[in-house]
C-alpha positions as CSV (number, residue, x, y, z in Angstrom):
1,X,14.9,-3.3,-22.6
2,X,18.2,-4.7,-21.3
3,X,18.4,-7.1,-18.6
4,X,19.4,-4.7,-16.1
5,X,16.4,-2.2,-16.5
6,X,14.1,-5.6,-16.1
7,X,15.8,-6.4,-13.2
8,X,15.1,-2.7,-11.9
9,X,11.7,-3.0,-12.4
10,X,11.1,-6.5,-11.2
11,X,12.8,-5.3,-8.4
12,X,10.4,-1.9,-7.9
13,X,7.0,-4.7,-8.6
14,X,8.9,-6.7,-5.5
15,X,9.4,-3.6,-3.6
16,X,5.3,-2.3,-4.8
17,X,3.9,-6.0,-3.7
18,X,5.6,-5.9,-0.6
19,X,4.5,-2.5,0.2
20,X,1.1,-3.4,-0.5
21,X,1.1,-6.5,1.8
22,X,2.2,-4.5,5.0
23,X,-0.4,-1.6,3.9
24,X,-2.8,-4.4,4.2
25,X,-1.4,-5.2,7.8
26,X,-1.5,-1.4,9.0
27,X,-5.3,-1.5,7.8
28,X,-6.1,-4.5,9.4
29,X,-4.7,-3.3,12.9
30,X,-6.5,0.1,12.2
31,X,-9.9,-0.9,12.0
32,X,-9.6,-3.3,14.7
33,X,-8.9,-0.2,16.9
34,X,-11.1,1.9,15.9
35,X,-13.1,-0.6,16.6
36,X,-12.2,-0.6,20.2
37,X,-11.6,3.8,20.4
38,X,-13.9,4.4,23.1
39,X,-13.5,8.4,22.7
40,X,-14.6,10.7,19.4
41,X,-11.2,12.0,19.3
42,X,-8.7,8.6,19.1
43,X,-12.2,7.4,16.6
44,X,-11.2,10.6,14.4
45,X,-7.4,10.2,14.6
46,X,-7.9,6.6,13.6
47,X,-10.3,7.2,10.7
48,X,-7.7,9.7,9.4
49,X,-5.0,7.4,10.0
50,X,-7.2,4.9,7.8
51,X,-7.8,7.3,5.1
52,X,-4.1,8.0,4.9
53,X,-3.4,4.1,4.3
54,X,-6.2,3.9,1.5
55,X,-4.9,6.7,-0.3
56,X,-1.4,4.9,0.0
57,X,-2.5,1.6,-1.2
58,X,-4.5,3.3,-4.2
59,X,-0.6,4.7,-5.1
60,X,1.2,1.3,-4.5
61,X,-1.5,-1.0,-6.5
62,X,-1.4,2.4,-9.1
63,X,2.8,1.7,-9.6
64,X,2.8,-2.4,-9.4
65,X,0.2,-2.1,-13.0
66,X,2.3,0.1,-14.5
67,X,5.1,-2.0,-13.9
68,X,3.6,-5.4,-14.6
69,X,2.6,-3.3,-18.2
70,X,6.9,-2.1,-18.4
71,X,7.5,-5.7,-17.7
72,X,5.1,-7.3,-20.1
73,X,6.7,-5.5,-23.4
């Protein structure tokens, strides 16, 4: 692999962590509001919302292995 490709991808497990780490954030902020959603329909949105973040974070943490395997060869 040259050294350029390696820096790509180090670059793309930066990009991945980082990603990650504010995906993290979003859900934090989430639940503590749907924590506080006094009506069924902001408590729905919010779930949804929530749901939407997991299924991003399953992505993101689906990429970083795959490139923490590219990087290892």
């Amino acid at each position: 692999m040259s050294e350029s490709s390696v820096s790509q991808i180090e670059k793309a497990f930066h990009e991945a962590n980082g990603a990650i780490d504010i995906l993290d954030v979003l859900r934090e902020e989430m639940e503590q509001w749907l924590e506080e959603a006094q009506d069924s329909s902001k408590h729905e949105a919010l779930e949804n919302v929530l749901g939407h973040i997991e299924v991003m974070d399953v992505e993101y943490k689906k990429r970083r292995k795959e490139l923490m395997r590219r990087l290892s060869e």
